[in-house]
Backbone as JSON, one array per atom type, in Angstrom:
{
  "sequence": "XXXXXXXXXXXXXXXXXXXXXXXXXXXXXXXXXXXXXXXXXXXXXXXXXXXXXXXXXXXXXXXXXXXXXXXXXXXXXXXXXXXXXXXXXXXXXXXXXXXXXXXXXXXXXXXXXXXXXXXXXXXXXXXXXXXXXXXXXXXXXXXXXXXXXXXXXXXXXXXXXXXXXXXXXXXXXXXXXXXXXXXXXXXXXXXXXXXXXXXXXXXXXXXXXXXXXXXXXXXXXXXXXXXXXXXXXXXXXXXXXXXXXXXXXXXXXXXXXXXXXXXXXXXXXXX",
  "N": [[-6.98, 0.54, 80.82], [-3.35, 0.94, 81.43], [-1.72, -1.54, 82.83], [0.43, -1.77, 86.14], [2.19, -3.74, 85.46], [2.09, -4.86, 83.14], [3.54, -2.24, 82.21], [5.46, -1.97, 83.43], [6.88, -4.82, 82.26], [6.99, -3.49, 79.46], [9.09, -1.44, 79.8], [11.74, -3.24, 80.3], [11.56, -4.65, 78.03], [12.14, -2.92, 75.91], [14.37, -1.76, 76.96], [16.34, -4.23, 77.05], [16.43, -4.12, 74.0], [17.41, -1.63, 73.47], [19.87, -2.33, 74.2], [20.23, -4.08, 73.18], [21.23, -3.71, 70.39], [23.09, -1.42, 70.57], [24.98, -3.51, 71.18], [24.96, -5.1, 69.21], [25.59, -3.38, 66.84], [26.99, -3.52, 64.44], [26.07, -5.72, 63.17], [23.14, -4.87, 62.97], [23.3, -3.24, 61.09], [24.32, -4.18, 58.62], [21.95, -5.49, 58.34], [19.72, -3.75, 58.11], [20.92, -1.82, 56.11], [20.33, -3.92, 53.8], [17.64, -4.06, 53.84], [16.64, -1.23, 53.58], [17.87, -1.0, 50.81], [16.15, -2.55, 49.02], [13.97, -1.38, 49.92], [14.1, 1.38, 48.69], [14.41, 0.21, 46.03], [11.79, -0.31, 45.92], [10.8, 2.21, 46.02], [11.98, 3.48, 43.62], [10.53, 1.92, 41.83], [7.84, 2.02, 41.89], [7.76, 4.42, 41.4], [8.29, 4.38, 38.69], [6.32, 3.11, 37.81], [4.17, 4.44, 36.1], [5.73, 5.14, 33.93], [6.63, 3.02, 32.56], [3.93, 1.71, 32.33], [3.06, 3.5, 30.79], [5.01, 3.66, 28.27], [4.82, 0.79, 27.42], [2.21, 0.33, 26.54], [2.58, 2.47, 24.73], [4.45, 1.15, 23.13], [3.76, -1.09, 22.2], [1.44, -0.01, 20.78], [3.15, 1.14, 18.53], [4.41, -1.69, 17.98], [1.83, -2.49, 16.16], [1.25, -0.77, 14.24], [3.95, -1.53, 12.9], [5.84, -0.33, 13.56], [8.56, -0.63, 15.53], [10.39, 0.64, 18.29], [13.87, 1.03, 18.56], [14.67, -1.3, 17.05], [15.35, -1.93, 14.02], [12.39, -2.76, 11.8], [10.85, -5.09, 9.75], [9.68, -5.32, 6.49], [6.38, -6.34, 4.14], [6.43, -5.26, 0.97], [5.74, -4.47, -2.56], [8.02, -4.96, -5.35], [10.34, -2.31, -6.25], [11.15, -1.5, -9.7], [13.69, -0.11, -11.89], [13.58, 1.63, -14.41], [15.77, 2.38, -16.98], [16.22, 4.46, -19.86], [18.39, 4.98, -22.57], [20.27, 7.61, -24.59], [21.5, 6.81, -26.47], [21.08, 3.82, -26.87], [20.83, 2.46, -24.97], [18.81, 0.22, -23.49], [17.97, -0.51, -19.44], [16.6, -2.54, -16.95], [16.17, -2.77, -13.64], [15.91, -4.26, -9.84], [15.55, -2.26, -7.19], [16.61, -0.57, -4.34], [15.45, 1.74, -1.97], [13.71, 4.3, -0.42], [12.5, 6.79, -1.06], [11.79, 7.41, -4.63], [12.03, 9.29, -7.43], [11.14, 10.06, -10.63], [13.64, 11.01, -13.15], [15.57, 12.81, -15.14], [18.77, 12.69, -16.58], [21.6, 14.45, -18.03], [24.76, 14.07, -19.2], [27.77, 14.79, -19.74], [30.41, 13.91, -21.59], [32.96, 11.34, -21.08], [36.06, 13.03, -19.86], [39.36, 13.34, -19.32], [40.94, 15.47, -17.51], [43.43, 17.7, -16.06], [44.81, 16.57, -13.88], [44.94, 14.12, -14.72], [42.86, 12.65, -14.3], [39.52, 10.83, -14.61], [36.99, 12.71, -15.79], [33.6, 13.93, -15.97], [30.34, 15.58, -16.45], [27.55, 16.38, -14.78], [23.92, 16.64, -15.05], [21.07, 17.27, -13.29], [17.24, 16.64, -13.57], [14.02, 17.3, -12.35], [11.45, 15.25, -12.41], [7.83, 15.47, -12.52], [5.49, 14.27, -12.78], [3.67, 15.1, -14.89], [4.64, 15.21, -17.47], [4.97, 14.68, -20.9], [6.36, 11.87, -21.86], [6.04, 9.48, -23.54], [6.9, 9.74, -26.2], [10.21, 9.03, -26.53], [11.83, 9.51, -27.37], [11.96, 12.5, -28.02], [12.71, 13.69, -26.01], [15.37, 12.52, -26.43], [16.73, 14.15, -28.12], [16.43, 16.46, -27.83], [18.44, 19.86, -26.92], [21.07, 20.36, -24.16], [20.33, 22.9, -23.55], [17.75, 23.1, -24.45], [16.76, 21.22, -22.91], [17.02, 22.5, -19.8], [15.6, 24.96, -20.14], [12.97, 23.57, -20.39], [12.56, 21.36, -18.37], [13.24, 21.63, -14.37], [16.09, 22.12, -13.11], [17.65, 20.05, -10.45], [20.44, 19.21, -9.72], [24.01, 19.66, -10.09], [26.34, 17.87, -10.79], [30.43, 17.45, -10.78], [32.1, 14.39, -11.65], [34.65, 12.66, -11.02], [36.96, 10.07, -11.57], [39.16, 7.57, -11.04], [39.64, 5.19, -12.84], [37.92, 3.85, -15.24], [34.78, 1.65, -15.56], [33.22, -1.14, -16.72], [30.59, -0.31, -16.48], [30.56, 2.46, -16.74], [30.41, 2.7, -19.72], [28.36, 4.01, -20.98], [28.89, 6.24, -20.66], [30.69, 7.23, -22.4], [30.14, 9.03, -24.59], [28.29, 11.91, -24.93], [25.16, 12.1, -23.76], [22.01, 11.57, -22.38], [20.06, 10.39, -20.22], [16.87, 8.55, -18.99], [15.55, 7.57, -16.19], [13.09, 6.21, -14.91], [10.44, 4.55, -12.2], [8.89, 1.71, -11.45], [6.44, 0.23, -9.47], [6.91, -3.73, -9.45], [4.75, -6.65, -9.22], [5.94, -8.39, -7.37], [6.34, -9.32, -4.65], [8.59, -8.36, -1.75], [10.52, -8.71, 1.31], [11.8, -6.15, 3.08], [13.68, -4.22, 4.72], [13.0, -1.63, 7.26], [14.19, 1.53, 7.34], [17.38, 2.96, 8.71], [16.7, 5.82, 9.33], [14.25, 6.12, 9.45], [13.9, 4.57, 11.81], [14.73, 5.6, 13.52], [13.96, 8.06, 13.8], [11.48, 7.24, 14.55], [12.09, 6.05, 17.04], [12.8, 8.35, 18.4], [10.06, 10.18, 18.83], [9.01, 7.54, 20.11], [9.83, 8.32, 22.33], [9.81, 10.75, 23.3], [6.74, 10.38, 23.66], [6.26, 8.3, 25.04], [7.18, 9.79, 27.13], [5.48, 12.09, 28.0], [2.79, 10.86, 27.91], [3.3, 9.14, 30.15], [4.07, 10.94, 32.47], [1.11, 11.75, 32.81], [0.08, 9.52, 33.05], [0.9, 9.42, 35.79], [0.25, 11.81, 36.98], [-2.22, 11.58, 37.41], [-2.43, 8.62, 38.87], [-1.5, 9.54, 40.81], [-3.1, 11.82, 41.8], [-5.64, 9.41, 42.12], [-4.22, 7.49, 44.14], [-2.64, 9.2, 46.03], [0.34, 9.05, 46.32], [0.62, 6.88, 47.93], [1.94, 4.48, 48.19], [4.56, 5.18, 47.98], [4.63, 6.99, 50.3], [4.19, 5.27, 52.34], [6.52, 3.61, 52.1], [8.91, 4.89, 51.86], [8.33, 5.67, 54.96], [8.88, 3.18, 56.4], [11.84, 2.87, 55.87], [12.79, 4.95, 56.93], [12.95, 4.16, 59.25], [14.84, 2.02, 59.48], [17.18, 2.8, 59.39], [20.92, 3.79, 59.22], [23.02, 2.84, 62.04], [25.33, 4.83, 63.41], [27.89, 6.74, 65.19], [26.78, 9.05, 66.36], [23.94, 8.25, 66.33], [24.52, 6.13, 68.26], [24.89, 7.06, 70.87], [23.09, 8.83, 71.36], [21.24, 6.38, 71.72], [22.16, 5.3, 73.7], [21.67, 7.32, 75.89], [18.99, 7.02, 75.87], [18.58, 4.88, 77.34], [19.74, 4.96, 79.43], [17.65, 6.64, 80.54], [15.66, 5.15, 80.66], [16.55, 3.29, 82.07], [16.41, 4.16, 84.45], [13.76, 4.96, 84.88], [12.59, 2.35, 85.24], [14.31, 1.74, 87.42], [13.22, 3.26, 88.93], [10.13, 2.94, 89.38], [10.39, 0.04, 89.97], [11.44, 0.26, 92.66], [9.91, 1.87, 94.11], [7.66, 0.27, 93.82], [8.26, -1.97, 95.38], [8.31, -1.02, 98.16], [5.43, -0.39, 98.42]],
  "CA": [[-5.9, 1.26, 81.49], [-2.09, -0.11, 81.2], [-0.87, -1.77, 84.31], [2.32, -1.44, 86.36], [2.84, -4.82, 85.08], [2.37, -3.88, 81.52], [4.7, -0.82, 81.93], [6.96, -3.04, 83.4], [7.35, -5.77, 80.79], [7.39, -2.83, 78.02], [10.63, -1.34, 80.04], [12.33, -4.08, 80.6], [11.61, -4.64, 76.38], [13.02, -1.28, 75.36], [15.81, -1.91, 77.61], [16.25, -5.28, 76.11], [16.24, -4.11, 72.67], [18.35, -1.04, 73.29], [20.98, -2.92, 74.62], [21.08, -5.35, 71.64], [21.48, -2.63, 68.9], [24.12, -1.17, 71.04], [26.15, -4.09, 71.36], [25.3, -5.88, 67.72], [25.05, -2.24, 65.77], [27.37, -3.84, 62.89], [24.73, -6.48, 62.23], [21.84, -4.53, 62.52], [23.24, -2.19, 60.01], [24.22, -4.77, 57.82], [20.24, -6.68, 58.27], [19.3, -2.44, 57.99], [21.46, -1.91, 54.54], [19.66, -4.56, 53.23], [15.79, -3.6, 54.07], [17.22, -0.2, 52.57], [18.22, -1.63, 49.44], [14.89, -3.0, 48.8], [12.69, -0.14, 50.18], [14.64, 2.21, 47.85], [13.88, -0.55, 44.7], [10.28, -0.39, 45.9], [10.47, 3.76, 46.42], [12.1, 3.31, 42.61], [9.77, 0.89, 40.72], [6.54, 2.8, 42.32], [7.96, 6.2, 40.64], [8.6, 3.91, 37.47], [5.47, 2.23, 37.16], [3.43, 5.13, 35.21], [6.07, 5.74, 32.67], [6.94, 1.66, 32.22], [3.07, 1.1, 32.16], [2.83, 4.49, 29.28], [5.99, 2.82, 27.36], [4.28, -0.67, 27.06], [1.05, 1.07, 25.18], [3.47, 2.6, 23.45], [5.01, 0.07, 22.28], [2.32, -2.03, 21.7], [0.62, 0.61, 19.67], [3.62, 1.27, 17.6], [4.05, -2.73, 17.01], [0.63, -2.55, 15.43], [1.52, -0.37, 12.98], [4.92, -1.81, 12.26], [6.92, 0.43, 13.63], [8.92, -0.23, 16.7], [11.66, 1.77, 18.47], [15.32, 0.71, 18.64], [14.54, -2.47, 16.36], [14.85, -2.24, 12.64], [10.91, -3.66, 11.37], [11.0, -5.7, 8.15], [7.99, -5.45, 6.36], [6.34, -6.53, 3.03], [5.99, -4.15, 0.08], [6.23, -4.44, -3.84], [9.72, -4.64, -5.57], [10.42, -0.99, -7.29], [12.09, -1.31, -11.05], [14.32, 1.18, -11.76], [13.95, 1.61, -15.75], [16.76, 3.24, -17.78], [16.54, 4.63, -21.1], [19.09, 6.4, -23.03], [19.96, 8.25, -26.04], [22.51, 6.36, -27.29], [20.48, 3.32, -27.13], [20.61, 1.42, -24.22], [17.52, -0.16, -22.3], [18.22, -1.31, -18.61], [16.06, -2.63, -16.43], [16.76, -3.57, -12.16], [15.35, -3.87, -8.46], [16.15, -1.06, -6.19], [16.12, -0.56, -2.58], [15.01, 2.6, -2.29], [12.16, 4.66, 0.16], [11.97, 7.79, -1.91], [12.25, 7.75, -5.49], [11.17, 10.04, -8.16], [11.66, 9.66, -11.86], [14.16, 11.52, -13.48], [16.15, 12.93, -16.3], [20.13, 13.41, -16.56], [22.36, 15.08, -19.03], [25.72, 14.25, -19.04], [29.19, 15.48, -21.11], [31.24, 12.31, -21.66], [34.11, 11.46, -20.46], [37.46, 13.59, -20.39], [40.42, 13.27, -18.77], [41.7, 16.41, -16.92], [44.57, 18.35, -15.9], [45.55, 15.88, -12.85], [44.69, 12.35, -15.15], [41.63, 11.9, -13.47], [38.15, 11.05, -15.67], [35.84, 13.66, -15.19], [32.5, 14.19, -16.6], [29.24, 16.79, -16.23], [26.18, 15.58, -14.68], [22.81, 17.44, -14.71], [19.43, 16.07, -13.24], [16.01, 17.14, -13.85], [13.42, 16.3, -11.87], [10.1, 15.01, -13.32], [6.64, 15.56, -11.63], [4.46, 13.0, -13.75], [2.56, 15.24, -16.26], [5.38, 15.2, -18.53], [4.49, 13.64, -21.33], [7.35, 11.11, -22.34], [5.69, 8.64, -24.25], [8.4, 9.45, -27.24], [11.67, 9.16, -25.29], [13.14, 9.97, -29.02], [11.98, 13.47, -28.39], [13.76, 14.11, -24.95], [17.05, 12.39, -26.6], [16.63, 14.88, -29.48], [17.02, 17.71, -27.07], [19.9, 20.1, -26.49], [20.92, 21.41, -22.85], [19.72, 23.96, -23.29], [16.67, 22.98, -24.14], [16.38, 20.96, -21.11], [16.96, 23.62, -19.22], [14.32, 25.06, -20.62], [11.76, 22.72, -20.32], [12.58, 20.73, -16.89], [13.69, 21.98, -13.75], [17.31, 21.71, -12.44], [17.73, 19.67, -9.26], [21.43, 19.14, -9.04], [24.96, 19.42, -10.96], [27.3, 17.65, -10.28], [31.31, 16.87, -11.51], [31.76, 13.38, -11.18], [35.75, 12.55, -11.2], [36.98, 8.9, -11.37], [40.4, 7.22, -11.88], [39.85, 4.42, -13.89], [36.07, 3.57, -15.76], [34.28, 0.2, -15.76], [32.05, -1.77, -18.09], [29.13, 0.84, -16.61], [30.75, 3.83, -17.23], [31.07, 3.01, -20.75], [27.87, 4.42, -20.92], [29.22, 7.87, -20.41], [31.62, 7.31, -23.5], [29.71, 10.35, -25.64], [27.54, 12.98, -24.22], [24.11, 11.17, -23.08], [20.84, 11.8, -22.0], [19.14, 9.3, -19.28], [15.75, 9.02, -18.78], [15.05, 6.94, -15.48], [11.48, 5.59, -14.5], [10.57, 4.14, -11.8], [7.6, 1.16, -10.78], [5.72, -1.06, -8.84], [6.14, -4.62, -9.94], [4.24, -7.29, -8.82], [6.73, -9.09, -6.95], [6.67, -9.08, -3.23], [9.88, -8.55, -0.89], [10.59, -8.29, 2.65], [12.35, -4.99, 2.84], [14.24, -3.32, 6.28], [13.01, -0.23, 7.6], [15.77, 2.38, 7.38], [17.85, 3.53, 9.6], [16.57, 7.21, 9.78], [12.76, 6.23, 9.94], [14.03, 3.7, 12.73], [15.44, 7.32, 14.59], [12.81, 9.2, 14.14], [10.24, 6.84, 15.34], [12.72, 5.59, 18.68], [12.53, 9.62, 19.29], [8.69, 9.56, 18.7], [8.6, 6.86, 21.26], [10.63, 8.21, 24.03], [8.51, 11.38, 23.64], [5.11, 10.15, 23.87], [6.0, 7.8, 26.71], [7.4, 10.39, 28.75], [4.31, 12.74, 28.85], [2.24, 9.55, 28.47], [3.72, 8.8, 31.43], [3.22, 12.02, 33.36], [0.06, 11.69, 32.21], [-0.67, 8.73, 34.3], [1.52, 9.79, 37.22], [-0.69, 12.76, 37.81], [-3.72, 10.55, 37.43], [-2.06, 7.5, 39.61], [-1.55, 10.61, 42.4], [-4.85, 11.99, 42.07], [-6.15, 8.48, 42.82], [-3.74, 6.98, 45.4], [-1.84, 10.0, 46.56], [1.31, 8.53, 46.54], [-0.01, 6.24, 49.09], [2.67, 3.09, 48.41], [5.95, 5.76, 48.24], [4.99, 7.27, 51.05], [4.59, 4.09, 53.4], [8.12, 2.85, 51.85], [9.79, 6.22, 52.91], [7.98, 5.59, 56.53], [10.25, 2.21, 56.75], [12.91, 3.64, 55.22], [13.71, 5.95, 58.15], [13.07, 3.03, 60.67], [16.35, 1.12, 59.08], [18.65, 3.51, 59.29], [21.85, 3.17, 60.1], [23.34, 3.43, 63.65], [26.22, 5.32, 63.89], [28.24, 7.33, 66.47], [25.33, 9.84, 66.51], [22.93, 7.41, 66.81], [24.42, 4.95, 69.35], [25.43, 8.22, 71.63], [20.77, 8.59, 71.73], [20.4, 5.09, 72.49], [22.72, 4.9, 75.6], [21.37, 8.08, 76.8], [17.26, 6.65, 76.07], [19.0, 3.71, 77.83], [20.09, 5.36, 80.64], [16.8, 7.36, 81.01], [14.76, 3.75, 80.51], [16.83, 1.98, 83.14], [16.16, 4.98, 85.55], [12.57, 5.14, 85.14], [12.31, 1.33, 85.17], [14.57, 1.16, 88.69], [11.96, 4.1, 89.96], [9.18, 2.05, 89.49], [10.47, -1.17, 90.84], [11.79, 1.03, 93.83], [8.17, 2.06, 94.44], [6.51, -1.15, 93.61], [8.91, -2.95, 96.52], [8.06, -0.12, 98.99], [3.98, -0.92, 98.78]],
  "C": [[-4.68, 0.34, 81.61], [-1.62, -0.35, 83.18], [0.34, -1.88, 84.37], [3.14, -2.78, 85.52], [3.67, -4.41, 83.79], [3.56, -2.76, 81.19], [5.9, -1.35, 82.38], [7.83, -3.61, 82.57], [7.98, -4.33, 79.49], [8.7, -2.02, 78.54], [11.69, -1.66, 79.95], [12.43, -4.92, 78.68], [12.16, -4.11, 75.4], [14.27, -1.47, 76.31], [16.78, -2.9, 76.25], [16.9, -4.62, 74.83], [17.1, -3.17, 72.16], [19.81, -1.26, 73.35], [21.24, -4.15, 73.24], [21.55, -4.64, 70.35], [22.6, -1.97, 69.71], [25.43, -2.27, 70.32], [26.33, -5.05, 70.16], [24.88, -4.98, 66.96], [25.65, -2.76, 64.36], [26.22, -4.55, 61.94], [23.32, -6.12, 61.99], [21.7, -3.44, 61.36], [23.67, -2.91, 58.43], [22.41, -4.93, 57.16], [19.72, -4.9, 57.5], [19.36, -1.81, 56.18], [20.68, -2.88, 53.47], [18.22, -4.25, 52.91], [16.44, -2.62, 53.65], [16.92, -0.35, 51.26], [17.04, -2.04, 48.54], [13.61, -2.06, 49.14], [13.16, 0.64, 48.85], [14.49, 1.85, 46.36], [12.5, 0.35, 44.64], [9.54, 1.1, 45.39], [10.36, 3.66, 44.32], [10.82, 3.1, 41.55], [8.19, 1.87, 41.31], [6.4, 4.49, 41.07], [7.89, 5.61, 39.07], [7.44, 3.45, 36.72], [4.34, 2.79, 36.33], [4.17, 5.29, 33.68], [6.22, 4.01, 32.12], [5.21, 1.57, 31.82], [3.06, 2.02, 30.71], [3.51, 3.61, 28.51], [5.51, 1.28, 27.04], [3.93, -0.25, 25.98], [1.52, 1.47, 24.06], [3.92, 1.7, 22.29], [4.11, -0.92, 21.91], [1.44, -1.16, 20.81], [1.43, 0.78, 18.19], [3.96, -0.04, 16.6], [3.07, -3.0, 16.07], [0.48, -2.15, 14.19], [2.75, -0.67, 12.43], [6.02, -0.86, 12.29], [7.45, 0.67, 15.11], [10.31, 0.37, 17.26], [12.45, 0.85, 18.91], [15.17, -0.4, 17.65], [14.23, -2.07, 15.07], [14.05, -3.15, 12.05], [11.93, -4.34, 9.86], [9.68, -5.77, 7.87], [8.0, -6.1, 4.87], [5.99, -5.33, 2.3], [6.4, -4.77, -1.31], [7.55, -4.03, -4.2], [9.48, -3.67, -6.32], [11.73, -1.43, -8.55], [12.42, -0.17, -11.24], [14.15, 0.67, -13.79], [14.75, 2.74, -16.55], [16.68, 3.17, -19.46], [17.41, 5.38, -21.37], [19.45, 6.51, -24.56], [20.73, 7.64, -26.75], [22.31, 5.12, -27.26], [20.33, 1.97, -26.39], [19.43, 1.28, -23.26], [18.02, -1.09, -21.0], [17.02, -1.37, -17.69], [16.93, -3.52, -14.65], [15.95, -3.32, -11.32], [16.09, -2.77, -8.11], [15.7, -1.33, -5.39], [15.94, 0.9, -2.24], [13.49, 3.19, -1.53], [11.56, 5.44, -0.39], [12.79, 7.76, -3.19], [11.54, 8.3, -6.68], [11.87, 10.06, -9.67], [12.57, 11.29, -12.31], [14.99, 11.87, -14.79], [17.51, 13.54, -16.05], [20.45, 13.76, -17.93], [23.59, 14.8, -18.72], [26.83, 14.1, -20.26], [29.44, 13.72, -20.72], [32.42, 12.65, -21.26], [35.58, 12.66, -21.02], [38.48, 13.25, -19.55], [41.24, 14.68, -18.42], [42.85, 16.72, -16.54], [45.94, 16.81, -14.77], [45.32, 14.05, -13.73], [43.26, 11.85, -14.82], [40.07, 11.61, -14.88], [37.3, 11.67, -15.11], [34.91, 13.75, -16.4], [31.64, 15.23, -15.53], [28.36, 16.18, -15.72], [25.09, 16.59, -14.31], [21.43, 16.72, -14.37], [18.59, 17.28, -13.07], [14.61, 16.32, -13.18], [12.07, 16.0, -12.88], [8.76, 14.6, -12.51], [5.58, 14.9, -12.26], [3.68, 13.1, -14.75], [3.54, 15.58, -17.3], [5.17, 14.12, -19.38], [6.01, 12.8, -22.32], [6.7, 9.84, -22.66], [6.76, 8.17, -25.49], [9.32, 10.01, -26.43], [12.55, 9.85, -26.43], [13.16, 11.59, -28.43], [12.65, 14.42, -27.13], [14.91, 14.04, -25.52], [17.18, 12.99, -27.52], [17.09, 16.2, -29.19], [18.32, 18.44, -26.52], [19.57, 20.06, -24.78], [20.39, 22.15, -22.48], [18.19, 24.38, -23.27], [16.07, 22.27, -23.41], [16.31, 21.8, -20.08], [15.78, 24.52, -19.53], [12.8, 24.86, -20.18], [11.28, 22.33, -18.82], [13.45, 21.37, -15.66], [15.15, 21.4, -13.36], [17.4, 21.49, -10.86], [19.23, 19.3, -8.73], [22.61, 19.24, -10.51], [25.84, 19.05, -10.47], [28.98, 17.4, -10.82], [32.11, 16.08, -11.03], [33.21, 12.91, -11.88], [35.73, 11.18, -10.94], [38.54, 8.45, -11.74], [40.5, 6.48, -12.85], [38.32, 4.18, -13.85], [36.44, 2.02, -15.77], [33.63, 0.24, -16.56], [30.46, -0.36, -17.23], [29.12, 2.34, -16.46], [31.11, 3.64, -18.31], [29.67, 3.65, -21.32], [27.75, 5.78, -21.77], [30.25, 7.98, -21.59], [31.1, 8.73, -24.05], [29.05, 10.71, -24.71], [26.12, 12.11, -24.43], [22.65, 11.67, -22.19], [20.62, 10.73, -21.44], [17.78, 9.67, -19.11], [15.65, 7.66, -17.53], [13.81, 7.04, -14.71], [11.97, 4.67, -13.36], [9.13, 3.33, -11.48], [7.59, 0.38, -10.17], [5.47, -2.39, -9.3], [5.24, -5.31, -8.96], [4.67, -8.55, -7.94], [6.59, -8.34, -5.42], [7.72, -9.46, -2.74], [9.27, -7.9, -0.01], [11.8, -7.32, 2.56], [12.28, -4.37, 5.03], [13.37, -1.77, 6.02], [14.28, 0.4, 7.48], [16.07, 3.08, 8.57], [17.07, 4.98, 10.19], [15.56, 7.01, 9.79], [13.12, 5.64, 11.52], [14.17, 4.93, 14.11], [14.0, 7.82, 14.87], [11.54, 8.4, 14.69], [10.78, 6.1, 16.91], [12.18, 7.54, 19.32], [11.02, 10.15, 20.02], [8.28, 8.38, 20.13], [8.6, 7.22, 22.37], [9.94, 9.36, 24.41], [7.59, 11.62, 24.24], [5.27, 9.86, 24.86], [6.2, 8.88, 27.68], [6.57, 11.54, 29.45], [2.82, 12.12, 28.78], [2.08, 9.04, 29.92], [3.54, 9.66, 32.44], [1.93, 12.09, 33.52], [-0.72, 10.89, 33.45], [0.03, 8.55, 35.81], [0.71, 10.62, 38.06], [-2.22, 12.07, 38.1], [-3.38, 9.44, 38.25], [-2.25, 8.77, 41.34], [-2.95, 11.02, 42.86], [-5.65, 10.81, 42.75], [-6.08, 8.26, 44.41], [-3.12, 7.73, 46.04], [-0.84, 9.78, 47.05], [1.47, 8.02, 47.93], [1.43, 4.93, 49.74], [4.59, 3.98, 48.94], [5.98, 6.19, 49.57], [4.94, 5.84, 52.86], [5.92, 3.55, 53.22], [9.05, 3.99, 52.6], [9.67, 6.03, 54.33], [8.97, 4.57, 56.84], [11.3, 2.56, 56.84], [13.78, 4.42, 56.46], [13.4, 5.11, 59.59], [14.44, 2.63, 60.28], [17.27, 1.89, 58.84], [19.93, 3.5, 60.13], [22.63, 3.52, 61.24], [24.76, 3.61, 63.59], [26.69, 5.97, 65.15], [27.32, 7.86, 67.34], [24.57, 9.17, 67.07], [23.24, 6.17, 68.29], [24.56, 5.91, 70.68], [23.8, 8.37, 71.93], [20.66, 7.69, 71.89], [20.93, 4.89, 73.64], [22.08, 6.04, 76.52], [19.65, 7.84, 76.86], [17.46, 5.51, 76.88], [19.23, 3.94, 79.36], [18.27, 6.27, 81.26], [16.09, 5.96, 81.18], [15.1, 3.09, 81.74], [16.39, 2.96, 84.66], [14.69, 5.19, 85.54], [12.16, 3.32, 85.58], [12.85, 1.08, 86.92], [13.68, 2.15, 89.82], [11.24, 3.19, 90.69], [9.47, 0.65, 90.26], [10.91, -1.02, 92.26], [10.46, 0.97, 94.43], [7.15, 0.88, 94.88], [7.2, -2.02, 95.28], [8.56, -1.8, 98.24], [6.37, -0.2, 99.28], [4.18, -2.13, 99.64]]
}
């Protein structure tokens, strides 16, 4: 059972205590602003820590396979030769950089010179799906238009204007058939990811994590029942800050405190 003492002291405590937040409310709303500031992190990083823990995995799963988000990978792969034959009797061979490439066959007019000066030529491509048998290349460059057309599908036409030609448009001097191949040597390079895989697997990331992350939000709740947010919120509305409002309820719990407190010591001196 609490004695008069006891109820004493704790009067005379709450007095105390009301009277110091009264008369130093700037600094306790400063000291207040602060514990704030830091509950409100805590409230933060609590709400954060299912989708930050998902987004790790994430990312740690996608490093694994060599593919992480916002960071263009570099990886190893075989160098691709680009081989050029054509009908008029040039063999070229080069590297390429290159993610998708599929062998092909052009057609093109040779050069002219048009109305405005400009050099214009024809260009037709054909794609080629691998059971074509081009063993004799003679018998492609033997072929009209028309019998390309014919034969191989049309994948694009284009008319391919220029002002002045270089040494690799002399090429295109006469009308021309290309036949470009493409392989796998045996040469290893370190080769960038590209930009647009780099996209599509940042989108891919942000995705997964974020019903990843729900994922283990509803499963973190289920556990702990937002056990840590809601004790931070409980502080939270202890440190708040004392305004007009608020100092206007402490003089009047102040005034009720000092009147129950001079009861009692009224009483107590009267035994």
């Amino acid at each position: 059972m609490t004695s008069k003492k006891q109820i004493l002291d704790k009067l005379h405590k709450d007095v105390d205590d009301i009277e110091d937040k009264i008369a130093n409310a700037d600094e306790y709303n400063k000291r207040n602003s602060i514990i704030r500031k830091f509950l409100k992190t805590g409230i933060a990083v609590d709400y954060a820590v299912p989708f930050i823990l998902a987004g790790l995995i994430t990312l740690y799963a996608g490093k694994t396979i060599n593919h992480t988000p916002f960071i263009i990978d570099t990886h190893e792969e075989n160098e691709i030769i680009e081989i050029i034959d054509t009908s008029n009797g040039v063999h070229a061979e080069k590297a390429v950089d290159c993610d998708y490439l599929v062998s092909n066959i052009e057609y093109s007019t040779a050069w002219k010179q048009n109305e405005y000066g400009l050099y214009e030529r024809t260009s037709t491509s054909y794609i080629l799906y691998g059971d074509e048998d081009l063993t004799n290349k003679e018998t492609v460059f033997s072929m009209t238009k028309e019998e390309l057309d014919a034969i191989f599908v049309v994948t694009n036409v284009e008319i391919i204007t220029k002002d002045t030609l270089d040494k690799e448009d002399e090429i295109y001097a006469n009308e021309v058939i290309i036949i470009k191949n493409y392989i796998c040597s045996s040469n290893i390079i370190t080769a960038k990811e590209s930009f647009e895989i780099n996209v599509t697997t940042t989108i891919i990331y942000l995705v997964i994590t974020f019903f990843f992350g729900k994922g283990v939000e509803s499963f973190k709740s289920l556990i702990f029942q937002n056990y840590i947010k809601d004790c931070l919120e409980m502080y939270e509305a202890k440190y708040k800050e004392i305004d007009e409002k608020e100092i206007k309820k402490l003089k009047q719990a102040l005034a009720i405190k000092k009147q129950n407190l001079s009861l009692i010591e009224g009483w107590q001196k009267r035994i």
